[in-house]
C-alpha positions in Angstrom: 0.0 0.0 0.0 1.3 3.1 -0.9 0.5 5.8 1.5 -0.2 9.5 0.5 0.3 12.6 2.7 -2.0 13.1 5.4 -3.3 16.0 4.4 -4.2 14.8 0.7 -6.1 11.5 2.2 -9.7 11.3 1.3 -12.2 11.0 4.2 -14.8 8.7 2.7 -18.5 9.7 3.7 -20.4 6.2 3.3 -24.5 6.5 3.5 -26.4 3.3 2.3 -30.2 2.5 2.4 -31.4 -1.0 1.2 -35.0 -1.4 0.1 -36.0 -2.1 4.1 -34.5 0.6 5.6 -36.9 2.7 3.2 -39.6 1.1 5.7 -37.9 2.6 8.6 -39.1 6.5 7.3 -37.6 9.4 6.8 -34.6 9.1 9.5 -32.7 6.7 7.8 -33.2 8.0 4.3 -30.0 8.7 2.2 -30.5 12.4 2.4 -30.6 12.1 5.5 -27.3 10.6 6.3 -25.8 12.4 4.0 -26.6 15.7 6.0 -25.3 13.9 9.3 -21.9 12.9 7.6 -21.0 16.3 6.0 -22.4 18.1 9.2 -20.2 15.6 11.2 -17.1 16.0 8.9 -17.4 20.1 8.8 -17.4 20.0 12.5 -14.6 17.7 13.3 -12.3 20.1 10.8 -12.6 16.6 7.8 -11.1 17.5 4.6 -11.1 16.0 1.0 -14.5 14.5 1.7 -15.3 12.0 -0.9 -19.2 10.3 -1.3 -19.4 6.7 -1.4 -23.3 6.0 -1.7 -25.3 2.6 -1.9 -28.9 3.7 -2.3 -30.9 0.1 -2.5 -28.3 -2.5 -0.8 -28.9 -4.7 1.9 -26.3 -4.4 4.2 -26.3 -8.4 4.8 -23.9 -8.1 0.9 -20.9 -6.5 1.1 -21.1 -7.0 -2.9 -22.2 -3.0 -3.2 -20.7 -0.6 -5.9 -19.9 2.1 -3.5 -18.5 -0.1 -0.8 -16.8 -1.8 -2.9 -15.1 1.7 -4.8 -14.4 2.8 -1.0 -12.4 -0.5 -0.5 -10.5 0.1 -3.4 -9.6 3.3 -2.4 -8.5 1.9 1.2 -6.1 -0.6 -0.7 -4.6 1.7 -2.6 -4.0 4.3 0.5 -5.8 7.1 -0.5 -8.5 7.0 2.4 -7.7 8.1 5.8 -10.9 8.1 7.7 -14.3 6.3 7.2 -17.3 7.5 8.4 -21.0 6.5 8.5 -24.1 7.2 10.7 -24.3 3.6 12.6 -23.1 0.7 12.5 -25.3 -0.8 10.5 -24.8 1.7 7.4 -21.3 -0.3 6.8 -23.3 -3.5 7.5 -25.0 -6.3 8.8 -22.7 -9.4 8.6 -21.1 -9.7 12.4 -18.2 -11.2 10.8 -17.7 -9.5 8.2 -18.0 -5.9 9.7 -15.7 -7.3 12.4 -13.0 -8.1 9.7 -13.3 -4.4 8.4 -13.0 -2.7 11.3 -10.9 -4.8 13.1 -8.9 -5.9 10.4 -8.4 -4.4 7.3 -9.2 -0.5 8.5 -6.3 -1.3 10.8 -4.3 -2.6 8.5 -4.4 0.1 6.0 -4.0 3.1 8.7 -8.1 3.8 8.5 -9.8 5.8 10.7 -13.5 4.6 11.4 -16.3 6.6 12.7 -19.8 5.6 13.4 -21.5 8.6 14.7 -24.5 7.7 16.7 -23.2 4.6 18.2 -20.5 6.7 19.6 -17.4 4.6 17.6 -14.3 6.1 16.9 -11.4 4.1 16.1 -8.5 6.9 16.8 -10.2 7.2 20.6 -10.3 3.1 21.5 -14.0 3.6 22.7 -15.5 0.8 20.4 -16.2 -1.8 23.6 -19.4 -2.4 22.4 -19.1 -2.3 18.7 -19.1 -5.9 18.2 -22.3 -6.2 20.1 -23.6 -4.0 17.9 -22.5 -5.7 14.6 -24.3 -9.1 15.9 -27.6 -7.2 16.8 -27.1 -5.8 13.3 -27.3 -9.1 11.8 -29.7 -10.4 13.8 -31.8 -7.6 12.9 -31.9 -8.2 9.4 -32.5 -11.8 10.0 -35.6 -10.9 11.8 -36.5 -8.7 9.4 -36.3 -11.3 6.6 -38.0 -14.0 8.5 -41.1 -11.5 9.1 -41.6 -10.6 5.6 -41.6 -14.3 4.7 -44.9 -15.1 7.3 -46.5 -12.2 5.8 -46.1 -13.2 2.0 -47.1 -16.3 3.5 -49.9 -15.6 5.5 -51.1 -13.8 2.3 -50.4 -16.6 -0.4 -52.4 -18.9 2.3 -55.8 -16.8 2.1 -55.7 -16.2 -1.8 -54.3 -13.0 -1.4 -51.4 -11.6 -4.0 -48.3 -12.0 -2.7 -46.0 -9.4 -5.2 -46.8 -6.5 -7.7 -48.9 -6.6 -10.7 -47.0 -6.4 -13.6 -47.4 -2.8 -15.5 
């Protein structure tokens, strides 16, 4: 990895909404986190701020175009800091968060920041970060398993269970 000068490094702003999330209303909405990050970056004195957006991904994939741009990035050493609005914005694989930001942020001298659950890699406060990655995961497990015994439910009293076709 070739590293460039702190002051040129990008700070990567990551928002990402999947299809559920959309459920969730207005506070999760891509717009939304979008005004949190830059508001966020602005106030902590973040520079080079560079948008890496997944608008429509589950977060149980880590298969998404703007993750996957970000990671590039990170390899190549141009990204200094990471930072998204939860937890759950980077993710909703346990292990797979885990081996980002325990791993291969680490590795590649990246900063990660998770606003509102209080994570900040630079400060050692992320006790409770891997509690919240598995309750991430669970969540969209949950999530999954409930929209199945509705489609069910449906499909069993003659209802339609998907869209009509336009």
């Amino acid at each position: 990895m070739t590293r460039q000068t702190t002051q040129k490094l990008i700070t990567a702003l990551y928002p990402r909404l999947s299809h559920e999330d959309t459920l969730q209303g207005e506070s999760n909405s891509i717009s939304n986190q979008k005004r949190i990050l830059e508001a966020y970056a602005k106030q902590n004195g973040f520079s080079n701020l560079k948008w890496y957006t997944d608008d429509g991904f589950s977060g149980a994939n880590f298969q998404r175009p703007g993750f996957q741009s970000m990671l590039a990035d990170i390899e190549a050493g141009l990204v200094g800091t990471v930072i998204v609005k939860d937890m759950s914005r980077l993710g909703r694989n346990y292990l797979q968060v885990g081996m980002y930001t325990e791993m291969i942020f680490p590795q590649n001298g990246v900063r990660f920041i998770a606003i509102n659950d209080g994570v900040d890699s630079a400060q050692g406060d992320n006790d409770f970060a891997p509690l919240r990655n598995i309750f991430n995961e669970w969540l969209v497990r949950d999530t999954s398993k409930k929209i199945r015994a509705v489609k069910r439910s449906k499909g069993m009293s003659g209802k339609p269970v998907t869209s009509k076709p336009v």
